[in-house]
TIKOL-682957 format. One record per residue: residue number from 1; residue in one letter; x, y negated, z of N, C-alpha, C, CB in turn. Coordinates in nm, 2 decimals. Glycine has a CB too. Layout:
% residues N
pos, code, neast, nnorth, nup, caeast, canorth, caup, ceast, cnorth, cup, cbeast, cbnorth, cbup
NUM, a, X, Y, Z, X, Y, Z, X, Y, Z, X, Y, Z .
...
***
This chain:
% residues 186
pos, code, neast, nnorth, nup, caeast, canorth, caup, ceast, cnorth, cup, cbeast, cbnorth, cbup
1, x, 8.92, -8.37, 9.15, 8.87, -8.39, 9.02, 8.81, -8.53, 9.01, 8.77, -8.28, 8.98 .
2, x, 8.82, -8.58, 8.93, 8.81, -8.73, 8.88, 8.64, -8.74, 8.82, 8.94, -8.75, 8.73 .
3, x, 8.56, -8.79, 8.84, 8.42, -8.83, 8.85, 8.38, -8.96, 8.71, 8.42, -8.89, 9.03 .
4, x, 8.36, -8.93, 8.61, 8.31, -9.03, 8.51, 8.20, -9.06, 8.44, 8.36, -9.02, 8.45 .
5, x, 8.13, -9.19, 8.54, 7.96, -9.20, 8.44, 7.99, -9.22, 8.34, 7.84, -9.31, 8.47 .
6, x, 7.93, -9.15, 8.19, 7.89, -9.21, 8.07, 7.77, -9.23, 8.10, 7.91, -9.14, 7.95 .
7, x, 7.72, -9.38, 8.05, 7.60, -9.44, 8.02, 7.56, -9.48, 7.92, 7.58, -9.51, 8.06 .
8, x, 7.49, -9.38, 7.82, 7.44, -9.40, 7.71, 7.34, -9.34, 7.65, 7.52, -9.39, 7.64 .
9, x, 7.24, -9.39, 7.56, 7.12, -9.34, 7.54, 7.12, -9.25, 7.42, 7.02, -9.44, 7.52 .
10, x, 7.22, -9.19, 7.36, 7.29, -9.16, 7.24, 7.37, -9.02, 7.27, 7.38, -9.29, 7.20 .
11, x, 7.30, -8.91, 7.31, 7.36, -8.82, 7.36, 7.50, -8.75, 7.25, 7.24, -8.72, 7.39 .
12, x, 7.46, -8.80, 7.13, 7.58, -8.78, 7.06, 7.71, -8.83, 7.13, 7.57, -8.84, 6.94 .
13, x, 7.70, -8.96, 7.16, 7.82, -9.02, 7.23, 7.87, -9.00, 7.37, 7.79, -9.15, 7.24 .
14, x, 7.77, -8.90, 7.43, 7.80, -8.88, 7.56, 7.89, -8.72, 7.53, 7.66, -8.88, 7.65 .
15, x, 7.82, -8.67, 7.49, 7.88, -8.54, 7.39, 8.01, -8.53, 7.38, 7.85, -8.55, 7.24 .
16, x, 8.08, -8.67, 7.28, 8.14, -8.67, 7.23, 8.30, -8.73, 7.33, 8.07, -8.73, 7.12 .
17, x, 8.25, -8.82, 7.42, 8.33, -8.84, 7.54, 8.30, -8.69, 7.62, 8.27, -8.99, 7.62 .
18, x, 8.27, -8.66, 7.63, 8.27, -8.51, 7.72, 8.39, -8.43, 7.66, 8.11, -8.40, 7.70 .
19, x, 8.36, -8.41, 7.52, 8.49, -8.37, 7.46, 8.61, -8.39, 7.43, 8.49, -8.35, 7.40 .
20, x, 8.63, -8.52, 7.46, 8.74, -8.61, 7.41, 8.84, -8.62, 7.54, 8.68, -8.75, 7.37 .
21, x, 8.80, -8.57, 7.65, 8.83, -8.57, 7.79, 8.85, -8.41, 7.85, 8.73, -8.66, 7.86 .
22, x, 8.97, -8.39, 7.93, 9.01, -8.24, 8.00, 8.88, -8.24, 8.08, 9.18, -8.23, 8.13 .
23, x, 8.82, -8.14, 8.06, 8.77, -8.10, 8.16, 8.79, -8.04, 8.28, 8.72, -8.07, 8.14 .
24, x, 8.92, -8.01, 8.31, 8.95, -7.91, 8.39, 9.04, -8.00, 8.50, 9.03, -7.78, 8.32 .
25, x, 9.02, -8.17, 8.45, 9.08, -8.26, 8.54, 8.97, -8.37, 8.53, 9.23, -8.31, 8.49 .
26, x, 8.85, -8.33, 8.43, 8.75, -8.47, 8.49, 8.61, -8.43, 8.48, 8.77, -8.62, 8.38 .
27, x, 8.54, -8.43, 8.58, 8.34, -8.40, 8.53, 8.29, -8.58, 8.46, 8.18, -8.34, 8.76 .
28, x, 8.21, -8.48, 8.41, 8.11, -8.63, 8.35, 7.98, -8.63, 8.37, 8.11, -8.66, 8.17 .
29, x, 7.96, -8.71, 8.47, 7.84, -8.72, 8.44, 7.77, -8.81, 8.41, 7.79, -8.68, 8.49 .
30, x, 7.66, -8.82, 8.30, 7.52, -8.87, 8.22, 7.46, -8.92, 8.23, 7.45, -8.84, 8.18 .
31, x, 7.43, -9.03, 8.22, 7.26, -9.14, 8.21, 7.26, -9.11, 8.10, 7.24, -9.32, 8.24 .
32, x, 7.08, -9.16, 8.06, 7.07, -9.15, 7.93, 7.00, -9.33, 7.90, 6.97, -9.00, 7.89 .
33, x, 6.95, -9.40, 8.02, 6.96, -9.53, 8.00, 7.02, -9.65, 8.18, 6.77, -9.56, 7.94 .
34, x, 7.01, -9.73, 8.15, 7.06, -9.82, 8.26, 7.01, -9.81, 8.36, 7.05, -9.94, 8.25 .
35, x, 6.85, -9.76, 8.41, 6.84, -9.75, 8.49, 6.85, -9.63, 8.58, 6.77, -9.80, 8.48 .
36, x, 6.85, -9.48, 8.48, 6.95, -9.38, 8.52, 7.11, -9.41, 8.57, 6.96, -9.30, 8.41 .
37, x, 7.17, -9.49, 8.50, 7.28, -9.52, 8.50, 7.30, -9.57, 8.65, 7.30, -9.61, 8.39 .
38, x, 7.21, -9.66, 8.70, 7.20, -9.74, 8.81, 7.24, -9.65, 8.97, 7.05, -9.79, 8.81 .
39, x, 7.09, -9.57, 8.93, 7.11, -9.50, 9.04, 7.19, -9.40, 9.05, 7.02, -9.46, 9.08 .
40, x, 7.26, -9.32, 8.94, 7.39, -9.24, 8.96, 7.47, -9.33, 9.01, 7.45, -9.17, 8.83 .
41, x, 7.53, -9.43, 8.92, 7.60, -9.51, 9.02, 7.64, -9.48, 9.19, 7.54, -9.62, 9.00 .
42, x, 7.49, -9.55, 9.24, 7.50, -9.54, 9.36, 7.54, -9.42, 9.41, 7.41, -9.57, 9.41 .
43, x, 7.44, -9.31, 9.36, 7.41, -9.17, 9.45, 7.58, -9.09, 9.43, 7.24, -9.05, 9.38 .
44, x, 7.63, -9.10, 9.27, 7.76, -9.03, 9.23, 7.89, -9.05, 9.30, 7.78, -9.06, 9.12 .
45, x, 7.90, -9.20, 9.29, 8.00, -9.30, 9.32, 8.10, -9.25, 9.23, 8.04, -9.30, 9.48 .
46, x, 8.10, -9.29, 9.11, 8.19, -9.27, 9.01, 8.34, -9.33, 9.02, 8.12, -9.31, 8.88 .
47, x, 8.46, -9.26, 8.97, 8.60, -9.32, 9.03, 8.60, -9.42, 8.85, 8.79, -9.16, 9.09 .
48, x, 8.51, -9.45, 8.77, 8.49, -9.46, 8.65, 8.40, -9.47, 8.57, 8.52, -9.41, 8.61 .
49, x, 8.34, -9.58, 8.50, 8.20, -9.61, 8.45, 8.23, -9.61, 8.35, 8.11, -9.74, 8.49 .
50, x, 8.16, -9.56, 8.24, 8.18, -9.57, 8.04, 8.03, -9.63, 8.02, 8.21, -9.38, 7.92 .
51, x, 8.00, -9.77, 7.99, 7.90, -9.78, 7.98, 7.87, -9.85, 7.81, 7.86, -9.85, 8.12 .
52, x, 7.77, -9.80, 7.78, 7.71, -9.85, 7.69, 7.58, -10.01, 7.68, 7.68, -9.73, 7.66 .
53, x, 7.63, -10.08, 7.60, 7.55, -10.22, 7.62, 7.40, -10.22, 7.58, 7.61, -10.33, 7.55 .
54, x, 7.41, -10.14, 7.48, 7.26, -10.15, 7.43, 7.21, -10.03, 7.51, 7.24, -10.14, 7.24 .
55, x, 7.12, -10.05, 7.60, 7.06, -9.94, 7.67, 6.92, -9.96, 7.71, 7.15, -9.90, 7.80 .
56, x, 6.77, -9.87, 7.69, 6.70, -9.88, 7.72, 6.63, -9.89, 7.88, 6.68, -9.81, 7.64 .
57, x, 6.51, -9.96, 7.91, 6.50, -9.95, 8.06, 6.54, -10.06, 8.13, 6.58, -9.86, 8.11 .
58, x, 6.68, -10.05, 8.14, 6.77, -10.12, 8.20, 6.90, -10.18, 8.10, 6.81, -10.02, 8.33 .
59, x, 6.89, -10.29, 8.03, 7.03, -10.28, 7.94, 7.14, -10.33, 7.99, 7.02, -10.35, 7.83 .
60, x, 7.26, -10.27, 7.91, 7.41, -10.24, 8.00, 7.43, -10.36, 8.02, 7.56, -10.17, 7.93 .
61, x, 7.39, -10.49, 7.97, 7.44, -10.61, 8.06, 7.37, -10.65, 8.18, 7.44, -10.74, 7.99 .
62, x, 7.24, -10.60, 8.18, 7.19, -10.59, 8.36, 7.29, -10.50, 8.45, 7.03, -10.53, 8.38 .
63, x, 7.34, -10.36, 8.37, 7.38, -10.27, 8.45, 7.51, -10.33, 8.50, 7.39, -10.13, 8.39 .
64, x, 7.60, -10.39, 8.40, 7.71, -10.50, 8.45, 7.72, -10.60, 8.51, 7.75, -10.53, 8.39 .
65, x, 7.59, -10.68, 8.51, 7.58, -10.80, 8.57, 7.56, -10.70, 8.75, 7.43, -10.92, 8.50 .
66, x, 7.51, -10.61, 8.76, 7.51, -10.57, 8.87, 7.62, -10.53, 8.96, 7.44, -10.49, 8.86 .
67, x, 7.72, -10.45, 8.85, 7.83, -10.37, 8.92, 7.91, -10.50, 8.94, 7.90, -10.24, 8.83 .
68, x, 7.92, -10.65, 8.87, 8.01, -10.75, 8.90, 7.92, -10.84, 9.05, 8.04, -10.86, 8.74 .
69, x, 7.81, -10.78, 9.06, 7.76, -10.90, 9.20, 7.80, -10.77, 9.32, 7.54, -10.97, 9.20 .
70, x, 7.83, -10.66, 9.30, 7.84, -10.58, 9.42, 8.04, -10.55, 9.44, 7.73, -10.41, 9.39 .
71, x, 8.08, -10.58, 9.55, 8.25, -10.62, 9.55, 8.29, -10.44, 9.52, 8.34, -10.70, 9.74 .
72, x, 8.18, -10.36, 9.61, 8.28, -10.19, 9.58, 8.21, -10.13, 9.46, 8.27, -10.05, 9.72 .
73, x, 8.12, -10.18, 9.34, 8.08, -10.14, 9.29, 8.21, -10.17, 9.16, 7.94, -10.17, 9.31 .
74, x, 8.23, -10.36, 9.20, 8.30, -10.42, 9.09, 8.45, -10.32, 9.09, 8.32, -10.59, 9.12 .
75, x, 8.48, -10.29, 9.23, 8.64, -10.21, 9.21, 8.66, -10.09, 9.13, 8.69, -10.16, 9.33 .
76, x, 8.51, -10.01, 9.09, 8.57, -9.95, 9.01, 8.57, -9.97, 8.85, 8.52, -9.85, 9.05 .
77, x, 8.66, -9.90, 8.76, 8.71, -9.89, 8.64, 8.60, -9.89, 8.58, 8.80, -9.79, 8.61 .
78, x, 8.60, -10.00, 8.46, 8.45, -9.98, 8.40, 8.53, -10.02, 8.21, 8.29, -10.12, 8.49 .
79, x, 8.49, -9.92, 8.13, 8.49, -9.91, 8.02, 8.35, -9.99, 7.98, 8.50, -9.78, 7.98 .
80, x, 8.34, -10.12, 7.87, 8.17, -10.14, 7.76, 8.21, -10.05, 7.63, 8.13, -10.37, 7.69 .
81, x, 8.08, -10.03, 7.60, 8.14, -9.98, 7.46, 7.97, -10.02, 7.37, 8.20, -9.77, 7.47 .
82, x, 8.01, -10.05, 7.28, 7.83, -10.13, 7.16, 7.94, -10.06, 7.04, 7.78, -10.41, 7.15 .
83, x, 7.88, -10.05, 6.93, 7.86, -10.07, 6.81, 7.88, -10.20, 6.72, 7.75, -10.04, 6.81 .
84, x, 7.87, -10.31, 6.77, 7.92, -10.44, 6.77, 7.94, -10.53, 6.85, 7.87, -10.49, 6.72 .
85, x, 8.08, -10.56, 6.84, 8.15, -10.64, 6.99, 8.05, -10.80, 7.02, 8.37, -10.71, 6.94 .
86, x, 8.00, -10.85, 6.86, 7.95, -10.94, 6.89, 7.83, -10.97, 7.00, 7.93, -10.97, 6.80 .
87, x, 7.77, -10.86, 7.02, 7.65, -10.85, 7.09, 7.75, -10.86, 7.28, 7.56, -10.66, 7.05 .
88, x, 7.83, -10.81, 7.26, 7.91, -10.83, 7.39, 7.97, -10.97, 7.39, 8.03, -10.71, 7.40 .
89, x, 8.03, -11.00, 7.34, 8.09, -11.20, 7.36, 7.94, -11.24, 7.37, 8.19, -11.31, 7.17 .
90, x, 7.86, -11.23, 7.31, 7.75, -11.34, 7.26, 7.74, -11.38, 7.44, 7.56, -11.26, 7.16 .
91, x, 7.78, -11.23, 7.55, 7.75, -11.28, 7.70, 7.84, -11.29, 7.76, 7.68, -11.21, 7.78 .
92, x, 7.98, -11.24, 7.74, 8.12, -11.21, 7.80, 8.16, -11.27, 7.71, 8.18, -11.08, 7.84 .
93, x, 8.26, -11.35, 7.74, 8.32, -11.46, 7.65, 8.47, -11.37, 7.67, 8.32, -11.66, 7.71 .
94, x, 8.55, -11.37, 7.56, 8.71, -11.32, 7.57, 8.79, -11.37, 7.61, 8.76, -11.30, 7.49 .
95, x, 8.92, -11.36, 7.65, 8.95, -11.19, 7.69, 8.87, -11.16, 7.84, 9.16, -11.15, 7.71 .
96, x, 8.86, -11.04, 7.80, 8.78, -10.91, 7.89, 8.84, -10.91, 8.01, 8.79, -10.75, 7.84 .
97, x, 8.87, -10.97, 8.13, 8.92, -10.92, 8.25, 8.93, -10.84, 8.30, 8.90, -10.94, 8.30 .
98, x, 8.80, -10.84, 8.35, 8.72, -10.72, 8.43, 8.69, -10.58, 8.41, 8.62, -10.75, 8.46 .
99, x, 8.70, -10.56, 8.27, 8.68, -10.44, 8.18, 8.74, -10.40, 8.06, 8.57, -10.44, 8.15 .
100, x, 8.74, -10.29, 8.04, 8.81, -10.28, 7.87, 8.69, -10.25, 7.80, 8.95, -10.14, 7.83 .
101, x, 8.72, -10.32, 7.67, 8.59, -10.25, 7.58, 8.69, -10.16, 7.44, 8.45, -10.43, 7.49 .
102, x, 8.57, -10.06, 7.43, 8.53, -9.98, 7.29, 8.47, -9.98, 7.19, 8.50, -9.90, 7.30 .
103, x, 8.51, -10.02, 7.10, 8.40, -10.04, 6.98, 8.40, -9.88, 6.91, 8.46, -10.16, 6.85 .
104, x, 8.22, -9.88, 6.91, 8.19, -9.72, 6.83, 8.19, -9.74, 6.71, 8.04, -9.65, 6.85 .
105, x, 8.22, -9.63, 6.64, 8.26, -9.51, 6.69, 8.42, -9.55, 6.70, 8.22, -9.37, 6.59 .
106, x, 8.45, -9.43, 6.80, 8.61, -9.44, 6.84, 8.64, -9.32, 6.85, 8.65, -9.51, 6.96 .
107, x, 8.81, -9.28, 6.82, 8.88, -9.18, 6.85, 8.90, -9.14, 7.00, 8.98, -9.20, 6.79 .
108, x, 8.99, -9.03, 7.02, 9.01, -8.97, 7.15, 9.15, -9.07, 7.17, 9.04, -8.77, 7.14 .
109, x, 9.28, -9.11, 7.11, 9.33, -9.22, 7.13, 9.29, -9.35, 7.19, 9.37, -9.23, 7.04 .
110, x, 9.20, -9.42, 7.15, 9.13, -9.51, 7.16, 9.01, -9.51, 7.31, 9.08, -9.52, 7.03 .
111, x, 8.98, -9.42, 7.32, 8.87, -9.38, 7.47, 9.01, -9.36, 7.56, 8.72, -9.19, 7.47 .
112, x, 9.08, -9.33, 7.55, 9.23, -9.26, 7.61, 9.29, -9.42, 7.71, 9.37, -9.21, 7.42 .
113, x, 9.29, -9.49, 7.59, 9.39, -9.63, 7.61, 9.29, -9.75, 7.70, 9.45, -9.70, 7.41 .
114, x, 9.16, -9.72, 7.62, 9.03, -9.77, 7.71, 9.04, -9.78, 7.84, 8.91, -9.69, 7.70 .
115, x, 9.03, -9.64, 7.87, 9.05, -9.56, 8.03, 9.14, -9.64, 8.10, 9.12, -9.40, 8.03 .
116, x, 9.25, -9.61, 8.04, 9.38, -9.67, 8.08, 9.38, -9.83, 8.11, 9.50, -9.63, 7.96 .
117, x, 9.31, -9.91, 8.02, 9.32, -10.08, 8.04, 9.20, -10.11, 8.15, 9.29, -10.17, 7.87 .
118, x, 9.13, -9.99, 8.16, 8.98, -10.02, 8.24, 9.07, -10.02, 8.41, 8.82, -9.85, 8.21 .
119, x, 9.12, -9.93, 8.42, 9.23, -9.91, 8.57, 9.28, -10.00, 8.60, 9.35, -9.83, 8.57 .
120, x, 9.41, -10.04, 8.50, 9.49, -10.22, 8.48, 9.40, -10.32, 8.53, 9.52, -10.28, 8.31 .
121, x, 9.25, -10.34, 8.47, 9.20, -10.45, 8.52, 9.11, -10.45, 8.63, 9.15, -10.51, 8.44 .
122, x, 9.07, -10.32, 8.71, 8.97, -10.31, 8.85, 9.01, -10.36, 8.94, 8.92, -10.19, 8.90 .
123, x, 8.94, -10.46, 8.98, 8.97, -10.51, 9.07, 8.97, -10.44, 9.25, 8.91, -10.60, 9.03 .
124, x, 9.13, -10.46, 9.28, 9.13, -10.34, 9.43, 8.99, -10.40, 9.50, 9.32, -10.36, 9.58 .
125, x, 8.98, -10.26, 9.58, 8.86, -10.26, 9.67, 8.89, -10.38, 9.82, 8.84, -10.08, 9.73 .
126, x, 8.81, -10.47, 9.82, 8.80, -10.54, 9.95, 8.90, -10.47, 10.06, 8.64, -10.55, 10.00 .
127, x, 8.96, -10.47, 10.14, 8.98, -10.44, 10.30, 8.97, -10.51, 10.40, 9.07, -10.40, 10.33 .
128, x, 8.95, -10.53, 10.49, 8.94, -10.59, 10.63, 9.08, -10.63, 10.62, 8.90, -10.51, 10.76 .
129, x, 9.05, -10.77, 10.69, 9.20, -10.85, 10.66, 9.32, -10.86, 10.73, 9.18, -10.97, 10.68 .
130, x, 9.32, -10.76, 10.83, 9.40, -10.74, 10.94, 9.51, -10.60, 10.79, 9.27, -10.67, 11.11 .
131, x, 9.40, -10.48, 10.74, 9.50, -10.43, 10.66, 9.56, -10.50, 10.56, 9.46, -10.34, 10.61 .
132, x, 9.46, -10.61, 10.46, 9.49, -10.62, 10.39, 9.63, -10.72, 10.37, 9.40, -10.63, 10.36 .
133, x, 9.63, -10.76, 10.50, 9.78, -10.84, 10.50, 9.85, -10.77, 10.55, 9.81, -10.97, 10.56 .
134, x, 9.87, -10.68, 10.63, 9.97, -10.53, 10.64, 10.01, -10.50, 10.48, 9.86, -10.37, 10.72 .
135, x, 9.95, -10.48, 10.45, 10.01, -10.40, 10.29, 10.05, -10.54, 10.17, 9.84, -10.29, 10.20 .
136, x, 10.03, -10.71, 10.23, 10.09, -10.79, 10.18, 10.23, -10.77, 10.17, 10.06, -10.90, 10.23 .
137, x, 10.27, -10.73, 10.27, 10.39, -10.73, 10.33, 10.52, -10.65, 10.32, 10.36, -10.72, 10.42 .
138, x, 10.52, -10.65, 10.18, 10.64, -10.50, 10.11, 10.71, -10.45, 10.20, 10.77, -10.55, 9.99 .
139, x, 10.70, -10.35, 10.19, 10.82, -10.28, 10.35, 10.88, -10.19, 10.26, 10.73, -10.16, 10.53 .
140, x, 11.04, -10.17, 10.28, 11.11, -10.08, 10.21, 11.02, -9.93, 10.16, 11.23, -10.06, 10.31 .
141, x, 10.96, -9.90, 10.25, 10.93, -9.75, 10.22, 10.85, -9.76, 10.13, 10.87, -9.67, 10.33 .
142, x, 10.79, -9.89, 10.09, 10.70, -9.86, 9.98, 10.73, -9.98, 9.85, 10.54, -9.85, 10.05 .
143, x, 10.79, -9.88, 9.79, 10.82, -9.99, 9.65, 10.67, -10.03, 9.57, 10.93, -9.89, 9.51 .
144, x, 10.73, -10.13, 9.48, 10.58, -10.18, 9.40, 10.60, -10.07, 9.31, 10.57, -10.35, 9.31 .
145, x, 10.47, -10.03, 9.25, 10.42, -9.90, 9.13, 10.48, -10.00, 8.99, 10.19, -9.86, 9.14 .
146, x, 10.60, -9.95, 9.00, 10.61, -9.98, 8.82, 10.51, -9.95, 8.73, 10.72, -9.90, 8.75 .
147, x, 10.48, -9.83, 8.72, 10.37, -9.83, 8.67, 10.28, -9.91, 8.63, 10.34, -9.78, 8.71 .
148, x, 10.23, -9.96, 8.75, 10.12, -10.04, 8.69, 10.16, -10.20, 8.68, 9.98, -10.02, 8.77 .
149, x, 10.26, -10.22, 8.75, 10.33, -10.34, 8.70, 10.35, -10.34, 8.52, 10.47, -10.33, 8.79 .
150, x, 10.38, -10.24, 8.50, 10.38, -10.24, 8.34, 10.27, -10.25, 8.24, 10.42, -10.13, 8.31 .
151, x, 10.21, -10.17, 8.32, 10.09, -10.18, 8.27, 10.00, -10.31, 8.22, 10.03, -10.13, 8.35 .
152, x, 10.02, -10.36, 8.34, 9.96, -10.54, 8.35, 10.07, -10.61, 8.27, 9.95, -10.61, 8.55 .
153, x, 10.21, -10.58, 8.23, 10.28, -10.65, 8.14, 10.22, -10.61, 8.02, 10.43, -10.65, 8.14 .
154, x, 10.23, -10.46, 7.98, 10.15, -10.48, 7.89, 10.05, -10.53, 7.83, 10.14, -10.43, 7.90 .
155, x, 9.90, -10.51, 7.93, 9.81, -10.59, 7.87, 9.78, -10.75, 7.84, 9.73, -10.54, 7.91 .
156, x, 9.90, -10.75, 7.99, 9.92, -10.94, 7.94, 9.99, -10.99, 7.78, 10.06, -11.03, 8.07 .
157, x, 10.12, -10.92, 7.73, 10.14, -10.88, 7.61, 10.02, -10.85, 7.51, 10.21, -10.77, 7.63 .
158, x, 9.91, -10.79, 7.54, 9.81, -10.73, 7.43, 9.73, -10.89, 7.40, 9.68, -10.58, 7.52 .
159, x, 9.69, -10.91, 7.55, 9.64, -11.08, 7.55, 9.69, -11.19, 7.43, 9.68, -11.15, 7.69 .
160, x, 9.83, -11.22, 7.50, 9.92, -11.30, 7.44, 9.91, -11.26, 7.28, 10.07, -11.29, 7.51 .
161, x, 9.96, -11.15, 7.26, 9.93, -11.15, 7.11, 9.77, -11.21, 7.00, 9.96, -11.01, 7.09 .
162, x, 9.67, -11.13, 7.11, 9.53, -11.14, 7.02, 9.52, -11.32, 7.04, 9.36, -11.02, 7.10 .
163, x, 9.58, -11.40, 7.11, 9.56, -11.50, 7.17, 9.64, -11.60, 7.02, 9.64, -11.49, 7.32 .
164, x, 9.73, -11.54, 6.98, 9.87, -11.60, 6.90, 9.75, -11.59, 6.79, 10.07, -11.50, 6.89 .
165, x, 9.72, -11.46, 6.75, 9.62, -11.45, 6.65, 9.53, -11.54, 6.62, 9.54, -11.35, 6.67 .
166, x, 9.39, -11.53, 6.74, 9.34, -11.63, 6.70, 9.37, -11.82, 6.66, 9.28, -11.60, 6.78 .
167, x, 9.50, -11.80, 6.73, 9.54, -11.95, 6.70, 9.60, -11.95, 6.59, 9.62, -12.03, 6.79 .
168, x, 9.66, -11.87, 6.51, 9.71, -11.90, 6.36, 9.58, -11.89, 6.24, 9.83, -11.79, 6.32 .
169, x, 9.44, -11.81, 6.31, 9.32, -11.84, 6.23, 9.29, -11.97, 6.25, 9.20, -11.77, 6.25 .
170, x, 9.27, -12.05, 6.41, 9.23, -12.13, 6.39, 9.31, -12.26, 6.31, 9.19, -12.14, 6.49 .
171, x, 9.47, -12.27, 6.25, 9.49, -12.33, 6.20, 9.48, -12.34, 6.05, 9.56, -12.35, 6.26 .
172, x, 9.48, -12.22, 6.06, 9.43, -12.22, 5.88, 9.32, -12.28, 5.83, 9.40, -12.08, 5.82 .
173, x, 9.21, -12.21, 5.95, 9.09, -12.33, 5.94, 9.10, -12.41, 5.93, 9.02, -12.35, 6.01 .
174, x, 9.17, -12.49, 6.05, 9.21, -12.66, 6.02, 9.24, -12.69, 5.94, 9.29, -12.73, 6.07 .
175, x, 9.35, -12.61, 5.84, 9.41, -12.70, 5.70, 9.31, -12.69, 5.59, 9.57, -12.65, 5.63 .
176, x, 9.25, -12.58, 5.62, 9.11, -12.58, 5.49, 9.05, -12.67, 5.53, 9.00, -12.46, 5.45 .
177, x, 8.99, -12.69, 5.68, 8.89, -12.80, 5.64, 8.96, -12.99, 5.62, 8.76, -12.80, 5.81 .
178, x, 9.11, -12.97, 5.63, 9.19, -13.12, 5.60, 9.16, -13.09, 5.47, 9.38, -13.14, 5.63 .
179, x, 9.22, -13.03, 5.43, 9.22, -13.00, 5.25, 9.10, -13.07, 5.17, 9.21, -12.82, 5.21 .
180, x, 8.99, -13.01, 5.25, 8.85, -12.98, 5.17, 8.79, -13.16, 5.17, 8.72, -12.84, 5.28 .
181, x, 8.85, -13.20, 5.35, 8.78, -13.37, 5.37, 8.86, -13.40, 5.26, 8.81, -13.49, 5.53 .
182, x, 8.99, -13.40, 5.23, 9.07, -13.50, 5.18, 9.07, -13.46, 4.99, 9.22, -13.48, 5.27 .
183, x, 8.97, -13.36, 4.97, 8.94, -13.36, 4.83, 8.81, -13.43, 4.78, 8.94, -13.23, 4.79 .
184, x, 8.69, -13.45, 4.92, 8.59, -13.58, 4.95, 8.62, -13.68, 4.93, 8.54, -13.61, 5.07 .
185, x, 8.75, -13.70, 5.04, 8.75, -13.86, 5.02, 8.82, -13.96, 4.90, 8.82, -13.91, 5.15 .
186, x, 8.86, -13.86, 4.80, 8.94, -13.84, 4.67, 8.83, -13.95, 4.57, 8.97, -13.65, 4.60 .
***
């Protein structure tokens, strides 16, 4: 059975992820602020973190600035989720690497696909270097995981597009602000 902190001070929302998820393939368990959050962390060892940013105590960007300075803390899957993304860029600049975010409120689709992009981007756990170049080393018996090769095309795809986006705002911008000099300099 699969192991998932929610960290949030908003027991509605913890609630609400409890339900939104099998239980009969995942436990959840609950902080109610960051510094609960902290020490479940450690003592739980969650295969999955849902954390919330605005959190009393301890807030979720201390709780993240933590899990990114510790290497087996950083490997596992970590969902952000706020109420407004801006509060999250204002410290994490885009695109999200290391994590997927959720904006509240959200559907059971959407916590679903979260999950799923939070996996795509955890970074594998350290190994001693003797394995870790053993398993460099593709040996027939073990093919690469389409799967998640796909996966990572996918979200490179998700990138590339929000990326194309923002650059056709920013040119629109540019021609309003040409437009606007060049009705000044008139």
């Amino acid at each position: 059975m699969q192991k998932i902190l929610v960290i949030d001070d908003s027991k509605m929302i913890r609630m609400r992820v409890k339900d939104m998820l099998p239980s009969d393939k995942i436990e959840i368990v609950e902080a109610r602020d960051g510094k609960e959050g902290l020490n479940l962390i450690h003592s739980q060892q969650p295969q999955l973190i849902i954390l919330d940013f605005l959190l009393p105590k301890v807030s979720g960007w201390e709780v993240y600035q933590e899990i990114q300075n510790d290497a087996n803390l950083k490997a596992i899957p970590l969902v952000l989720m706020s109420g407004r993304k801006e509060e999250v860029t204002e410290k994490i600049s885009e695109p999200f690497e290391s994590f997927a975010f959720i904006e509240k409120p959200f559907e059971r689709e959407q916590l679903v696909k979260a999950i799923r992009d939070a996996r795509a981007k955890a970074p594998a756990k350290k190994e001693p270097a003797a394995k870790a170049e053993a398993k460099s080393k593709p040996t027939q018996e073990e093919p690469q995981d389409v799967a998640t090769l796909q996966a990572k095309v996918a979200e490179l795809s998700n990138q590339v597009e929000k990326m194309q986006g923002q650059i056709d705002q920013l040119h629109k911008q540019m021609n309003q602000l040409v437009n606007f000099i060049k009705k000044k300099v008139r």
